[in-house]
C-alpha positions as CSV (number, residue, x, y, z in Angstrom):
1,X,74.6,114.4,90.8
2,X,73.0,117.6,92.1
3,X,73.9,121.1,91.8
4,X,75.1,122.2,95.4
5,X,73.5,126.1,95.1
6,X,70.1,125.1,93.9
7,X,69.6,121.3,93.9
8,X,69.2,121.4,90.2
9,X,69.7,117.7,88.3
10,X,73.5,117.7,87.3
11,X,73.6,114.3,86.0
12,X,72.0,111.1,86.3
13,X,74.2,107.9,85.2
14,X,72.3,104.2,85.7
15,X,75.2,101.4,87.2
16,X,76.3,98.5,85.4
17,X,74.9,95.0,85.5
18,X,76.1,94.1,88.9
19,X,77.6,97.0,89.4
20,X,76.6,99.2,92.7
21,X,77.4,102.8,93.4
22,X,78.6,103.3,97.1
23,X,79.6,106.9,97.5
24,X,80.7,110.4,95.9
25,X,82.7,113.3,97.1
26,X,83.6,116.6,95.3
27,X,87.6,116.7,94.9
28,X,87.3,120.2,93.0
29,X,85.3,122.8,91.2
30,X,83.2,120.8,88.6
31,X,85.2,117.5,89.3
32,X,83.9,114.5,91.8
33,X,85.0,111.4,92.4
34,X,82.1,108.2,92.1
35,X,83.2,104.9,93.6
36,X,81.5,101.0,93.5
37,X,81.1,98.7,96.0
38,X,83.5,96.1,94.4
39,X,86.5,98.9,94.6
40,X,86.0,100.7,90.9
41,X,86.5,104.7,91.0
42,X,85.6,107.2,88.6
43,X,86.9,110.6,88.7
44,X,84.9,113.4,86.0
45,X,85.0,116.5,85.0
46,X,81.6,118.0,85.0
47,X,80.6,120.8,82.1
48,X,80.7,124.4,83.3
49,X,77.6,125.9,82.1
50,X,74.5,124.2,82.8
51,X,74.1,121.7,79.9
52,X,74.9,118.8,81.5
53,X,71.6,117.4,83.0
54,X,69.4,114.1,82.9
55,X,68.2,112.4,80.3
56,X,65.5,112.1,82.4
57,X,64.8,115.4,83.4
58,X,62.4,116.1,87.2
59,X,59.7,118.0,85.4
60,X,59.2,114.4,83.1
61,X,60.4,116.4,80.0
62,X,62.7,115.0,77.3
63,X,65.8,117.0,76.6
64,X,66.9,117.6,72.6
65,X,70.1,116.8,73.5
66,X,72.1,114.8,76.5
67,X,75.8,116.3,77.4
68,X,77.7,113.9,79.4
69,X,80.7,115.1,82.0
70,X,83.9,113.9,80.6
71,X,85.5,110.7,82.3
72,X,89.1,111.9,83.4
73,X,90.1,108.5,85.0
74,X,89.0,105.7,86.5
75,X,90.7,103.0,88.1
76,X,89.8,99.6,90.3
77,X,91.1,97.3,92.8
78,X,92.1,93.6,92.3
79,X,89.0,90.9,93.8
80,X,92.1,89.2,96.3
81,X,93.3,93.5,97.9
């Protein structure tokens, strides 16, 4: 996730084991909405200030210390809908 003003790193989350992201949108200030191909959806709240970044950050530096945005929900779709 990228910062919309000035392409900063947001956050960086890796999928689970079969598991394949298929799209984003922003529902709100500091909240978006990730879904999978096979029909999970997570919705989070992203932190205000700019602490929440990439364990892996562009410039190849380590941060001290990861902040991750908070999960508000997430929900998913039975295999036969």
């Amino acid at each position: 996730v990228y910062d919309y003003c000035d392409f900063s790193l947001l956050w960086t989350e890796v999928s689970r084991n079969g598991q394949f992201f298929a799209g984003g949108e922003v529902l709100a200030a500091h909240r978006i909405l990730i879904w999978t191909e096979d029909g999970h959806s997570y919705i989070y709240q992203l932190l205000n200030s700019g602490l929440s970044k990439s364990i892996y950050p562009a410039d190849g530096r380590v941060l001290k210390e990861t902040i991750y945005p908070h999960l508000l929900c997430s929900t998913s779709v039975e295999e036969n809908k």
